[in-house]
Biopython code that builds the backbone (N, CA, C, O; Angstrom):
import numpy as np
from Bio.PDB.StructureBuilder import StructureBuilder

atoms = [
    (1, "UNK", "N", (38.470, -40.531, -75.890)),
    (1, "UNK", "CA", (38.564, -39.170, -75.400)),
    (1, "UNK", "C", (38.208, -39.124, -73.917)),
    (1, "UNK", "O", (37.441, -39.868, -73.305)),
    (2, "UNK", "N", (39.001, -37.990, -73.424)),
    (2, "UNK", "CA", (38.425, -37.916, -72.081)),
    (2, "UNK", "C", (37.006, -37.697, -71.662)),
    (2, "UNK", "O", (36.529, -36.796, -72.352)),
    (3, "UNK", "N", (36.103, -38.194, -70.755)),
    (3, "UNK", "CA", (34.793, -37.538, -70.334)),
    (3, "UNK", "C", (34.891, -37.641, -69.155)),
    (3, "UNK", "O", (35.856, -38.057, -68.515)),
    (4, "UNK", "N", (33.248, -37.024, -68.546)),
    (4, "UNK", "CA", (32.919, -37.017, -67.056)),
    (4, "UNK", "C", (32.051, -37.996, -67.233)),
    (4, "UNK", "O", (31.310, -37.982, -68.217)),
    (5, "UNK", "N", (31.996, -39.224, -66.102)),
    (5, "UNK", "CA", (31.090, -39.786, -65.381)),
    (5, "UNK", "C", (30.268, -39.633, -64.218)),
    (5, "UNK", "O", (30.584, -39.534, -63.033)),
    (6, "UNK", "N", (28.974, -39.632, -64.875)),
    (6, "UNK", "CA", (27.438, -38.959, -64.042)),
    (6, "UNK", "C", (26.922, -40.201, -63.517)),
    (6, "UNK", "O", (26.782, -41.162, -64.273)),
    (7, "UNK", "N", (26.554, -40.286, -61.994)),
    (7, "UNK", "CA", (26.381, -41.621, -61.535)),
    (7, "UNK", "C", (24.975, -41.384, -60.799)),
    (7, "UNK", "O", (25.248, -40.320, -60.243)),
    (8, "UNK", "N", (23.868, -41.619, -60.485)),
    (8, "UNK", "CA", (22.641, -41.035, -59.513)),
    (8, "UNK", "C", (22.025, -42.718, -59.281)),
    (8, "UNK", "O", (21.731, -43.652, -60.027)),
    (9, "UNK", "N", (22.034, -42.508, -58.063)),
    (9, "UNK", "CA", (21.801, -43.302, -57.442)),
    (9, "UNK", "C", (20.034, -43.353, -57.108)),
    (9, "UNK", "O", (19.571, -42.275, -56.734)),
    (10, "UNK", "N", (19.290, -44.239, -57.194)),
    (10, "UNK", "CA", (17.645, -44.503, -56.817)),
    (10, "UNK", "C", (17.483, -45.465, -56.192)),
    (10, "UNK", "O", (17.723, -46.581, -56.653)),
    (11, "UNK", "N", (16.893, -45.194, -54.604)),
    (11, "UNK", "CA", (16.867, -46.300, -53.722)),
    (11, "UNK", "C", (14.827, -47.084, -53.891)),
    (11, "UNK", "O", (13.899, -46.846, -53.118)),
    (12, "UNK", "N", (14.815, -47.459, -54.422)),
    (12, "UNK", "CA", (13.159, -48.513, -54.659)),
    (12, "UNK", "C", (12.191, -48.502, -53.495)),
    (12, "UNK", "O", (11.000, -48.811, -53.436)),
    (13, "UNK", "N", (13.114, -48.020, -52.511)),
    (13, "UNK", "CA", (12.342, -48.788, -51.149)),
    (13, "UNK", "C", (12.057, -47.843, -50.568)),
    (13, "UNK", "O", (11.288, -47.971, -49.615)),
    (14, "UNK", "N", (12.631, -46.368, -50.964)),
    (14, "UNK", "CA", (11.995, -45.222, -50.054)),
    (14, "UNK", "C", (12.215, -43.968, -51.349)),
    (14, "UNK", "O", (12.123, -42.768, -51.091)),
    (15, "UNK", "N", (12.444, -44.378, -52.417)),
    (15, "UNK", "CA", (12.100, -43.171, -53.924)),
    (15, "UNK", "C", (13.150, -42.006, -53.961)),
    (15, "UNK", "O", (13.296, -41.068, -54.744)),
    (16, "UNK", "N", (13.888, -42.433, -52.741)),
    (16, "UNK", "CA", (15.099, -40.721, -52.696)),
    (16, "UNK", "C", (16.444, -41.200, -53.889)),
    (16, "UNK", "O", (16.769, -42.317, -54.293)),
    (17, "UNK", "N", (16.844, -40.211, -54.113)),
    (17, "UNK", "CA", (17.237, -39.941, -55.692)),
    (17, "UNK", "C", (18.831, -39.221, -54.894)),
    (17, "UNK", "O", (18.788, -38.310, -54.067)),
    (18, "UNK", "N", (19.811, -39.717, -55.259)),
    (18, "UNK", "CA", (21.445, -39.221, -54.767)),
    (18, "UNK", "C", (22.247, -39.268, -56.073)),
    (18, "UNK", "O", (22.366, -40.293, -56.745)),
    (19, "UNK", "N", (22.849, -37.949, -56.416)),
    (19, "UNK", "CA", (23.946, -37.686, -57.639)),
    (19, "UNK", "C", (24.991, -37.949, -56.493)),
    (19, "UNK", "O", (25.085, -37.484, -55.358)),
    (20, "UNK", "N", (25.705, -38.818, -57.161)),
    (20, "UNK", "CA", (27.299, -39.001, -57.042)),
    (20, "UNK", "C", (28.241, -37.715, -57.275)),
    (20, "UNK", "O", (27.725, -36.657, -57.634)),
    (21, "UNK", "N", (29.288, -37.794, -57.117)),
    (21, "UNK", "CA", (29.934, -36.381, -57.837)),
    (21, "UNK", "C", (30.458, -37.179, -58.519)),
    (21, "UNK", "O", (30.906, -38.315, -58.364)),
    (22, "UNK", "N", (30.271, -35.770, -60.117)),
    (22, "UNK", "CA", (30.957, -36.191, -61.918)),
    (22, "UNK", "C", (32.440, -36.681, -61.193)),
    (22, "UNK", "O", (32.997, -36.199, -60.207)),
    (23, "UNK", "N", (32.886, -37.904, -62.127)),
    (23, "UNK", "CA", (34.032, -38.274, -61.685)),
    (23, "UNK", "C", (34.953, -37.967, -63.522)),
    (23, "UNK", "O", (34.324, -38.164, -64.561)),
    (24, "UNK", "N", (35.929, -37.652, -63.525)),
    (24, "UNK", "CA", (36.506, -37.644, -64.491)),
    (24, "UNK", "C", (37.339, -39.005, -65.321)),
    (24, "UNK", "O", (38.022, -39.640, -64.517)),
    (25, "UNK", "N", (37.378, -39.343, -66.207)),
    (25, "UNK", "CA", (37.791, -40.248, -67.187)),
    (25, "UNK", "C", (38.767, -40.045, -68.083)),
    (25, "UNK", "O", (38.634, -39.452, -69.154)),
    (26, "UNK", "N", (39.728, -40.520, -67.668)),
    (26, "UNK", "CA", (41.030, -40.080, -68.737)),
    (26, "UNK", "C", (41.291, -40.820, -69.352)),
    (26, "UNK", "O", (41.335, -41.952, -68.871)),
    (27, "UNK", "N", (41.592, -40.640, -70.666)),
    (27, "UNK", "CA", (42.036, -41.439, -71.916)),
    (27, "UNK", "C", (43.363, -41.583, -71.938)),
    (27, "UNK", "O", (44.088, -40.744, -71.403)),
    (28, "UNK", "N", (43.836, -42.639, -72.546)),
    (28, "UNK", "CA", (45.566, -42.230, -72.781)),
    (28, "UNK", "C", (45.608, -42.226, -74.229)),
    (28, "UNK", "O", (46.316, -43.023, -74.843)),
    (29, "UNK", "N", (44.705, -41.154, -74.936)),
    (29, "UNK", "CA", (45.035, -41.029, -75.955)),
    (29, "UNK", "C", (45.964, -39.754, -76.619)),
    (29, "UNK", "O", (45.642, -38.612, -76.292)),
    (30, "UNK", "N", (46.793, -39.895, -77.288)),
    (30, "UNK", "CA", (47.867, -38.509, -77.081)),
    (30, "UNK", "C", (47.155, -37.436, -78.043)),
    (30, "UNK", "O", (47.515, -36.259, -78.029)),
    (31, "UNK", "N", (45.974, -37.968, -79.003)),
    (31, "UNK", "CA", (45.533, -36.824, -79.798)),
    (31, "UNK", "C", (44.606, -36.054, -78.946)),
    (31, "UNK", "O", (43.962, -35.191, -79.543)),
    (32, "UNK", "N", (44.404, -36.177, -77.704)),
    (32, "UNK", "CA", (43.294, -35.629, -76.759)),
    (32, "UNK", "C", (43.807, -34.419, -75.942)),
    (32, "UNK", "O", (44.394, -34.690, -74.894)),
    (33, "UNK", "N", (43.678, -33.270, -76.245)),
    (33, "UNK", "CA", (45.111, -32.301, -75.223)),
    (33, "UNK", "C", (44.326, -32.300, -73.864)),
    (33, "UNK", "O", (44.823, -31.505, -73.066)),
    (34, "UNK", "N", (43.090, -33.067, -73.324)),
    (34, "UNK", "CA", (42.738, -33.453, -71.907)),
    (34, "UNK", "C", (43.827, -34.819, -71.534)),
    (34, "UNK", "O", (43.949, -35.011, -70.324)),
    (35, "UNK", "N", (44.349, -35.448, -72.135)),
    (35, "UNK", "CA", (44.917, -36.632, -71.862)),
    (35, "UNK", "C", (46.556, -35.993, -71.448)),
    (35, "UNK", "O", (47.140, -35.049, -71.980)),
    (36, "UNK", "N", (47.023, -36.878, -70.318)),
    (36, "UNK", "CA", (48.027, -37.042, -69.363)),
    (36, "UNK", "C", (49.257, -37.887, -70.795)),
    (36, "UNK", "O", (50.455, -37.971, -70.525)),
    (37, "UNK", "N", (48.844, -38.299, -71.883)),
    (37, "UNK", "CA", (49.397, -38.560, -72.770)),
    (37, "UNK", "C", (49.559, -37.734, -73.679)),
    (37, "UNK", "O", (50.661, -37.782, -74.227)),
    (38, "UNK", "N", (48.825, -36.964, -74.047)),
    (38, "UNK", "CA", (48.650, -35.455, -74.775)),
    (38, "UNK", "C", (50.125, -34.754, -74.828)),
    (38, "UNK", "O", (50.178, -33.946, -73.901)),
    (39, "UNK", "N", (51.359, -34.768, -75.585)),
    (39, "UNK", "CA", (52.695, -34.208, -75.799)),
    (39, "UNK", "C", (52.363, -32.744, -75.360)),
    (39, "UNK", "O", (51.461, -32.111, -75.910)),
    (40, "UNK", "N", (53.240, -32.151, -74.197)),
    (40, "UNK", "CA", (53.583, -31.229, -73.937)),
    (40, "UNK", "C", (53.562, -30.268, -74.817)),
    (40, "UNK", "O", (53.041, -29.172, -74.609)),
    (41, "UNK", "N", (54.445, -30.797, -76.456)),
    (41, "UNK", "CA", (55.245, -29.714, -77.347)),
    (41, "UNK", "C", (53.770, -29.749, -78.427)),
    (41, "UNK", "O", (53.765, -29.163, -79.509)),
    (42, "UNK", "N", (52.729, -30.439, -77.966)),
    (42, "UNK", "CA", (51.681, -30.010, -79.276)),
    (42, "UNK", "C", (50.918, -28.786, -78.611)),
    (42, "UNK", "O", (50.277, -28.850, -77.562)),
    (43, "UNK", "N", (51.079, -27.778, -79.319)),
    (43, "UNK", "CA", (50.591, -26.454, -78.905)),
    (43, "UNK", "C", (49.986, -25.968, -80.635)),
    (43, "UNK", "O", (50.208, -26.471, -81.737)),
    (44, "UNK", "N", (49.102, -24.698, -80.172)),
    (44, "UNK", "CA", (48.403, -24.036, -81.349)),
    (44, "UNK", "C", (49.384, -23.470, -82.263)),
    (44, "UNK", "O", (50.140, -22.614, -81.805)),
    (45, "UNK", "N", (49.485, -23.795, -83.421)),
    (45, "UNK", "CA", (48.218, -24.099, -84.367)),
    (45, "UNK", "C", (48.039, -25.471, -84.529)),
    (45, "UNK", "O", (46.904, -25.923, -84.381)),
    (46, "UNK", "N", (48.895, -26.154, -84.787)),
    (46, "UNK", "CA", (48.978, -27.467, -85.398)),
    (46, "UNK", "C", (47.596, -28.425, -84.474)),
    (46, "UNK", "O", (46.689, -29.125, -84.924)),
    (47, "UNK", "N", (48.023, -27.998, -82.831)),
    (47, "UNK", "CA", (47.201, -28.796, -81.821)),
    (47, "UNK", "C", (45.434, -28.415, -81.919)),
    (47, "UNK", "O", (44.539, -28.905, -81.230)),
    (48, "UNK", "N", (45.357, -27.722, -82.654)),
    (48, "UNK", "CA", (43.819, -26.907, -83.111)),
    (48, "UNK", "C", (43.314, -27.662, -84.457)),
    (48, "UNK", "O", (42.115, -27.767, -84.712)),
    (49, "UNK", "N", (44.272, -28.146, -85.245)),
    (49, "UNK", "CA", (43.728, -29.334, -85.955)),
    (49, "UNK", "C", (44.076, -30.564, -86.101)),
    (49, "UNK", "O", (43.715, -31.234, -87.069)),
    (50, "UNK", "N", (44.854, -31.027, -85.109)),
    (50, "UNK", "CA", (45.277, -32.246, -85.070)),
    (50, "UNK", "C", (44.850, -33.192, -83.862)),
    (50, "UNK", "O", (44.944, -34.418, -83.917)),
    (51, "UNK", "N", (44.389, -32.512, -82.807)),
    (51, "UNK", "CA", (43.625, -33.190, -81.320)),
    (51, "UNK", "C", (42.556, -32.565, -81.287)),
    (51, "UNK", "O", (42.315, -31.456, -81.764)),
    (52, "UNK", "N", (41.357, -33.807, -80.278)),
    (52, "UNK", "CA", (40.465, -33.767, -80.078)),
    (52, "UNK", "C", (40.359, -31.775, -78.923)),
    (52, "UNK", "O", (41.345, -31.253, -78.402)),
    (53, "UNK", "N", (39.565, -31.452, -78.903)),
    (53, "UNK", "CA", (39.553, -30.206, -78.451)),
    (53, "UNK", "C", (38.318, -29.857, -77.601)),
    (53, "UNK", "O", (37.959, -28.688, -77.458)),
    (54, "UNK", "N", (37.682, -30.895, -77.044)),
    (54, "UNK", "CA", (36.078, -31.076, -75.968)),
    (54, "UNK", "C", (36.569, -32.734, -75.476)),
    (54, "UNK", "O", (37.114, -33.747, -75.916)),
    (55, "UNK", "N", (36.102, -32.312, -74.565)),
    (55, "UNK", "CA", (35.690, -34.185, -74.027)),
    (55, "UNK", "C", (34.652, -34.534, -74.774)),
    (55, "UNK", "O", (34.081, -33.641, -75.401)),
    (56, "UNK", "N", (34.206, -35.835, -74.865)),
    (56, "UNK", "CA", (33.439, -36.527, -74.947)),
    (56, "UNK", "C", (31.997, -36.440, -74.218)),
    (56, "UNK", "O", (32.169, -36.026, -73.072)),
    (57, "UNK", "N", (31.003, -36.622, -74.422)),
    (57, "UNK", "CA", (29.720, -36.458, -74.350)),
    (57, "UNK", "C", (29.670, -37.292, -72.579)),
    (57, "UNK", "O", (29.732, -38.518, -72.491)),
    (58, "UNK", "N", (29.565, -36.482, -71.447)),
    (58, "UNK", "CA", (29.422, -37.505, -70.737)),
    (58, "UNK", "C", (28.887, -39.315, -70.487)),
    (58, "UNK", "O", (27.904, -39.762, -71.080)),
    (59, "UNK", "N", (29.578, -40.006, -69.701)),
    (59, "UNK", "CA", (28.426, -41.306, -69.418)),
    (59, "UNK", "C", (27.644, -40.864, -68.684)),
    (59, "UNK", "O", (27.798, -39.728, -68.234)),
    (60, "UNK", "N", (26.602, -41.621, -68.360)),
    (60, "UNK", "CA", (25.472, -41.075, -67.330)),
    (60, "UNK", "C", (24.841, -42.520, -66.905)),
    (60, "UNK", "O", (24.368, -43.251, -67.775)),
    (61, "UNK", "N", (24.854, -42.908, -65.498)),
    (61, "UNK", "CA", (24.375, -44.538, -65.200)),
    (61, "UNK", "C", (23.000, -44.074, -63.980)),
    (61, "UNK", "O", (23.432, -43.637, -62.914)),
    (62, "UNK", "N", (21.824, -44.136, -64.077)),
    (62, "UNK", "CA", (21.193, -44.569, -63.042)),
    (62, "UNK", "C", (21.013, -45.848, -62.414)),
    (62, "UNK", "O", (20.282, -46.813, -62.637)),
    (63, "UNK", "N", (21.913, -45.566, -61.545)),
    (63, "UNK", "CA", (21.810, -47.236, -60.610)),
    (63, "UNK", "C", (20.644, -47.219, -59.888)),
    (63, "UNK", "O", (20.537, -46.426, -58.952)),
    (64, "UNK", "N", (19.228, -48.410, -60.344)),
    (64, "UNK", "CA", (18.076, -48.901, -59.215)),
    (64, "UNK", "C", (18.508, -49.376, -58.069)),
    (64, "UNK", "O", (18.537, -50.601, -58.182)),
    (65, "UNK", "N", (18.929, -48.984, -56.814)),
    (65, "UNK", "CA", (18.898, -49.898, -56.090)),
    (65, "UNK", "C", (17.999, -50.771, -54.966)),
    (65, "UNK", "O", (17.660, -49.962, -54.103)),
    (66, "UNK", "N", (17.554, -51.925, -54.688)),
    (66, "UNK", "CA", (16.293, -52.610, -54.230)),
    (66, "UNK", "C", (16.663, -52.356, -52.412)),
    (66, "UNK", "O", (16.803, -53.285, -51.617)),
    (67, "UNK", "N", (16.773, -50.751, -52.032)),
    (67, "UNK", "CA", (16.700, -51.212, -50.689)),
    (67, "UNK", "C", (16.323, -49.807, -50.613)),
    (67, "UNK", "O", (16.110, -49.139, -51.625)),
    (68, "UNK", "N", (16.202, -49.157, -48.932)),
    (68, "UNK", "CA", (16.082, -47.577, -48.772)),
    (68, "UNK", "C", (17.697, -47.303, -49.020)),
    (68, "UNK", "O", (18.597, -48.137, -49.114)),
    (69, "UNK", "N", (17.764, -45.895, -49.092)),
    (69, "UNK", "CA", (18.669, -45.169, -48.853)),
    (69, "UNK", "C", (19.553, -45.055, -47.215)),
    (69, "UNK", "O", (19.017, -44.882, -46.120)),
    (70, "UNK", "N", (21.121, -45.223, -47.522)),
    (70, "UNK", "CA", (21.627, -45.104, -46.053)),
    (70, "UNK", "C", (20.827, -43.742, -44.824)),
    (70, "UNK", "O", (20.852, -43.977, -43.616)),
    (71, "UNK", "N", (20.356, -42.765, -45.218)),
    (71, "UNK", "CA", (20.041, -41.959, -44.658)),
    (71, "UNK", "C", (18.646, -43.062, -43.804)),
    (71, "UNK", "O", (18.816, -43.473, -42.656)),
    (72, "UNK", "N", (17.922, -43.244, -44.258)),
    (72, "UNK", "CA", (16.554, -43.969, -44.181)),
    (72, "UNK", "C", (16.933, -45.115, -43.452)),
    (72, "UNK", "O", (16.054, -45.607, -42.744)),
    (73, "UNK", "N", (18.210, -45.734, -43.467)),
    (73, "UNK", "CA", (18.626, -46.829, -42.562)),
    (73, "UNK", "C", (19.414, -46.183, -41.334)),
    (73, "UNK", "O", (19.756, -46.737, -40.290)),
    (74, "UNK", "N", (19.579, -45.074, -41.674)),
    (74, "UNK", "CA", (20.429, -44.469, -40.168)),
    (74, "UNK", "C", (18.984, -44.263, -39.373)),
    (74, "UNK", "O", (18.936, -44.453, -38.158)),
    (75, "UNK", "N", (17.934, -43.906, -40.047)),
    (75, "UNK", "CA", (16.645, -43.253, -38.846)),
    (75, "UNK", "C", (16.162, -44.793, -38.313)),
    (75, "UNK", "O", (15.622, -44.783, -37.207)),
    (76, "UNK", "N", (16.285, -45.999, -38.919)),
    (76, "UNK", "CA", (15.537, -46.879, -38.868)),
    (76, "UNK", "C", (14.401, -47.459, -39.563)),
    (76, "UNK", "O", (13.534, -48.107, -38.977)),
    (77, "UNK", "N", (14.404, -47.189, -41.028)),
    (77, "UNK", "CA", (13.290, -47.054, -41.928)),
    (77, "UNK", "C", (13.140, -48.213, -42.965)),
    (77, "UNK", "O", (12.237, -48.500, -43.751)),
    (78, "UNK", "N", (14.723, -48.946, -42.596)),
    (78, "UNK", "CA", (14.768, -49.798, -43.361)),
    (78, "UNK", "C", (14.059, -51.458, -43.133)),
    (78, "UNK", "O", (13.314, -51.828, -42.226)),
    (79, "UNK", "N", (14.523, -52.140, -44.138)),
    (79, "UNK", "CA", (13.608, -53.431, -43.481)),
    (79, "UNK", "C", (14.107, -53.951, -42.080)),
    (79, "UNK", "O", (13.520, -54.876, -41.520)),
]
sb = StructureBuilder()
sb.init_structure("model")
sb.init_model(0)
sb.init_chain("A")
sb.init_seg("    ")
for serial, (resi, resn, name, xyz) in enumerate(atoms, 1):
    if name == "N":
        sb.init_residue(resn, " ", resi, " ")
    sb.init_atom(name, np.array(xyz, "f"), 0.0, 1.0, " ", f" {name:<3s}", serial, name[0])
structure = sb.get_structure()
């Protein structure tokens, strides 16, 4: 199924915390009426019990990363 991917970024070396923007995830599954595979001609009623009808539960990744943040390397803060 289709979802959104939640990405936040944590730099170790100076604690500042950056959300990515939700990126979207498309399935090519045709029972999904979010999917680019999803048949045009499946419409309500039939498409109300025959496809998925929500995305999927977002992913969500906190990436550690072992350095400061670019901001913190633009002032000079970094190693």
């Amino acid at each position: 199924m289709c979802h959104w991917r939640r990405v936040r970024n944590t730099y170790s070396q100076c604690g500042h915390v950056f959300d990515l923007a939700d990126e979207m995830i498309r399935c090519d599954d045709r029972y999904c009426k979010f999917s680019s595979s999803h048949p045009s001609t499946c419409v309500p009623p039939s498409c109300t019990t025959t496809c998925w009808q929500y995305r999927q539960f977002p992913q969500q990744f906190n990436r550690l990363i072992d350095s400061v943040c670019p901001g913190c390397t633009q002032q000079g803060q970094g190693r």
